[in-house]
N, C-alpha and C positions, 0 to 999 in steps of 0.2 A: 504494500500500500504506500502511494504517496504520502511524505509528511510535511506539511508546512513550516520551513524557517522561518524566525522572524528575522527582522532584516538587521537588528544589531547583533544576533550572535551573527549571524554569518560575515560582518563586519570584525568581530573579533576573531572568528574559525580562519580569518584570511591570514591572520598575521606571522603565521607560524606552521613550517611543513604536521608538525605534531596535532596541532588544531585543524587543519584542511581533511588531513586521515581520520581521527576522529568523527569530523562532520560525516563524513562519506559510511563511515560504518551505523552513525547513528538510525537511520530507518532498520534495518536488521536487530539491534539493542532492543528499540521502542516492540517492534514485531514480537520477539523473546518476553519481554519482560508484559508484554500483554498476554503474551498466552499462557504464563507461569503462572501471573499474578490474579488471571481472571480480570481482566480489565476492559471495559468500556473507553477507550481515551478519547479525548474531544482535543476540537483545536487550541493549539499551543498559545499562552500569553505574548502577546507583542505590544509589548511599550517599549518607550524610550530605554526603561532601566533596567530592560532581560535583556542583558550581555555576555552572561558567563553559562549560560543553562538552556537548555532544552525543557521546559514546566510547561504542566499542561492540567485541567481536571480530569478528575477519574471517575468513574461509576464504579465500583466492587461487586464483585459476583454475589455478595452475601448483602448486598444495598448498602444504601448509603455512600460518602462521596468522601474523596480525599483528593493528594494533588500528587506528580508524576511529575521526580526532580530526576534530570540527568545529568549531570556538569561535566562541562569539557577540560581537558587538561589546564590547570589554574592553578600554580602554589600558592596564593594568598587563600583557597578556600579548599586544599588538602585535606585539613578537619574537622571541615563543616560537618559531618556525618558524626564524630564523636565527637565534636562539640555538645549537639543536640543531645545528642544519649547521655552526655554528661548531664548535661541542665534537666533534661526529662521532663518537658514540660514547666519548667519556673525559670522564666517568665518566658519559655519560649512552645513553636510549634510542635510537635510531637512527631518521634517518627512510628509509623503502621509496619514499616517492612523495609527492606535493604538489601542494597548487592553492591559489597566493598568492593568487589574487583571490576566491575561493569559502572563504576559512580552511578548508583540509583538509589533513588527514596522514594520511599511510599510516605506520605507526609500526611498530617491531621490538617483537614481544610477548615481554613478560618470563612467564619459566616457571620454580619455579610462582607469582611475582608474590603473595609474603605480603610485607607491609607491615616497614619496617623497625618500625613501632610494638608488631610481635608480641612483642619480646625487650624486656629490660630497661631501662630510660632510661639510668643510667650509661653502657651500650655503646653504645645508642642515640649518645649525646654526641659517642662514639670517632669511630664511623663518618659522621657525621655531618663532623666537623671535616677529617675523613682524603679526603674530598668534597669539602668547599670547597675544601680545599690543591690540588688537581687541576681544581677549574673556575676557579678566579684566573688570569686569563690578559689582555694587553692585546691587544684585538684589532689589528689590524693600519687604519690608513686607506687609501680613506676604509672607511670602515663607519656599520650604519644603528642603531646602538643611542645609546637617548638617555643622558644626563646623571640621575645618582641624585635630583639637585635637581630635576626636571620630574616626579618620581613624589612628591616632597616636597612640592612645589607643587598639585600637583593633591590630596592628601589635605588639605594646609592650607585650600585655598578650599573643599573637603564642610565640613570644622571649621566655620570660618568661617560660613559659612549656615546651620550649627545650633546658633546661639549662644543659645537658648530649654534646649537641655537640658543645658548646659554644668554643673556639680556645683561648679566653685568654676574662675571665671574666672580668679584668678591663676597658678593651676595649670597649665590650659587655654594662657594666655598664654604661659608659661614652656617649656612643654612644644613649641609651634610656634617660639619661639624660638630654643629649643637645637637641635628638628630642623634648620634653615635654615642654622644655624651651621657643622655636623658636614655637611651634603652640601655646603659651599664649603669644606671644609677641611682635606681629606683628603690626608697629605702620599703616601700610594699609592693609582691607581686603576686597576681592574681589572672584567673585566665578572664581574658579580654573578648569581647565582642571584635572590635577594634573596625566595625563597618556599620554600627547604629547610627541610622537616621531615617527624619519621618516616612519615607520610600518604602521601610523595611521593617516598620510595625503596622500592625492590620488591624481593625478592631474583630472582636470575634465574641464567641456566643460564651466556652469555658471560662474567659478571661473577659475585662475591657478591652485590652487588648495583646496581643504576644508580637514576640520578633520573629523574625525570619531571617533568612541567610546570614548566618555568624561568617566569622572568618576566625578563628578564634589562633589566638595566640598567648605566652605566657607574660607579661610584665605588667608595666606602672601604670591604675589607674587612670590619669590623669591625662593618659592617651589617650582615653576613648570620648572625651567631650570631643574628639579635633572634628571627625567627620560630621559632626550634626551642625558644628560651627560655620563648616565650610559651604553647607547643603543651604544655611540662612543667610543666603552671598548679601541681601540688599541692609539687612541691620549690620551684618558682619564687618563692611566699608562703612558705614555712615556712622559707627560706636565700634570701635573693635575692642576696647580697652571694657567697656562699660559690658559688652555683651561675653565678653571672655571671664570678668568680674561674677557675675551673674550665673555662669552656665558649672564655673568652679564652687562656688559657693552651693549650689545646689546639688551637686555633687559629693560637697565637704572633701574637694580635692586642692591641692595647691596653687593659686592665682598663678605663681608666677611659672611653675613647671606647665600648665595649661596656656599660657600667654608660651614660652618657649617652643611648645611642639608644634602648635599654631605656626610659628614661624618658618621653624625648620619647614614643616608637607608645605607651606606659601610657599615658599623661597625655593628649596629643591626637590621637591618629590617631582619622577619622570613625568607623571603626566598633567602638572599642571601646564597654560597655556603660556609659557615663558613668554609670548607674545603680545599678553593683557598688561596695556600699563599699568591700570588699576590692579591687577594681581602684584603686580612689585611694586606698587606703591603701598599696599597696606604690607608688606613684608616690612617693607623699610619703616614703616611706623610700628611696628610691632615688634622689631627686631633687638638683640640685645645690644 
């Protein structure tokens, strides 16, 4: 059977001989795992922000409905799968079923799964922070979750090889310095979401509302205000100090180590758009 890509994985499927194979084999996976799982699959979600996955609703042989995760080759989200089974439901989705060596999930479907970003950003913040306080947890050893410094690492060496569209190298410089600093030096560590933002909570029927797609990795709190920081681009430039203030505090994480990491992903994480003035201009106002 045909299956419908949406058009940003297959944007991300391009990038990489590893991800092209993948793409190619996935109608055969989805085939298997329908006929294993007993599944109903319906067409795939296509938004903006399914770029790493193949997700789709399911019907279950036994009724009732869940969702149909397949991720494509992605080391930021390597342990999303025992992410989830770690957290087991608090505060996040639930997995029904799993195949470690094929990346699938059988996932609990949120109902009716409107986006935390429907409602206002302040509350947005609330809920947000009220989240992380509930997935900060030390996992137990051994366990298979890396260190925050090998996801720092791996964005530093993308930086690093595209030092052609760098906007002001000492910036740049400064920016992979203080990231390296802050993932060695985190006096508490805990396993991190480290990709919460409103995109990526749902409101649902178990819960007000749960997360979805962890990335999960091991370090400092104070990491994981960055991404919801980054997602609230128009308060984020107009108050960076006042909204960075505010999103730590509610946290009960450190101002100034949140104001730093902030910096660092501005300044040199590979995929910001080195090309936005206003992205290097609030680096540089934020900067140490």
């Amino acid at each position: 059977m045909t299956r419908t890509i949406p058009a940003q994985l297959a944007v991300s499927c391009s990038k990489t001989p590893e991800r092209r194979a993948w793409l190619e084999r996935l109608p055969g996976v989805l085939g298997l795992l329908e006929s294993r799982w007993g599944l109903g699959i319906g067409l795939p979600f296509d938004r903006e922000d399914v770029t790493c996955a193949w997700v789709a609703p399911v019907v279950l042989a036994a009724g009732g409905s869940a969702v149909l995760k397949v991720g494509m080759p992605h080391m930021e989200a390597d342990h999303e799968l025992a992410g989830l089974r770690f957290w087991d439901g608090d505060p996040t989705i639930r997995v029904v079923d799993a195949d470690d060596k094929l990346g699938a999930m059988l996932l609990e479907r949120c109902e009716p799964g409107t986006p935390l970003r429907t409602i206002p950003e302040p509350e947005q913040d609330v809920v947000i922070a009220s989240m992380l306080h509930r997935l900060w947890r030390k996992p137990p050893e051994p366990h298979p979750f890396r260190p925050l410094y090998r996801l720092i690492e791996y964005w530093s060496a993308e930086t690093l090889a595209d030092r052609a569209r760098w906007p002001d190298a000492g910036l740049v410089r400064e920016g992979l310095r203080i990231l390296d600093e802050l993932a060695r030096t985190a006096s508490r560590e805990v396993l991190l979401a480290t990709d919460l933002h409103a995109g990526n909570v749902l409101r649902a029927a178990r819960e007000p509302w749960l997360a979805i797609d962890p990335k999960p990795f091991v370090g400092d709190p104070a990491y994981d205000a960055t991404q919801h920081l980054i997602n609230c681009e128009t308060r984020l430039h107009g108050d960076p100090e006042g909204l960075i203030g505010r999103m730590a505090d509610l946290m009960e994480s450190d101002r100034e180590r949140v104001r730093l990491w902030m910096f660092g992903r501005v300044a040199a994480e590979p995929r910001q758009n080195w090309g936005d003035d206003e992205w290097m201009a609030l680096a540089r106002r934020i900067g140490p």
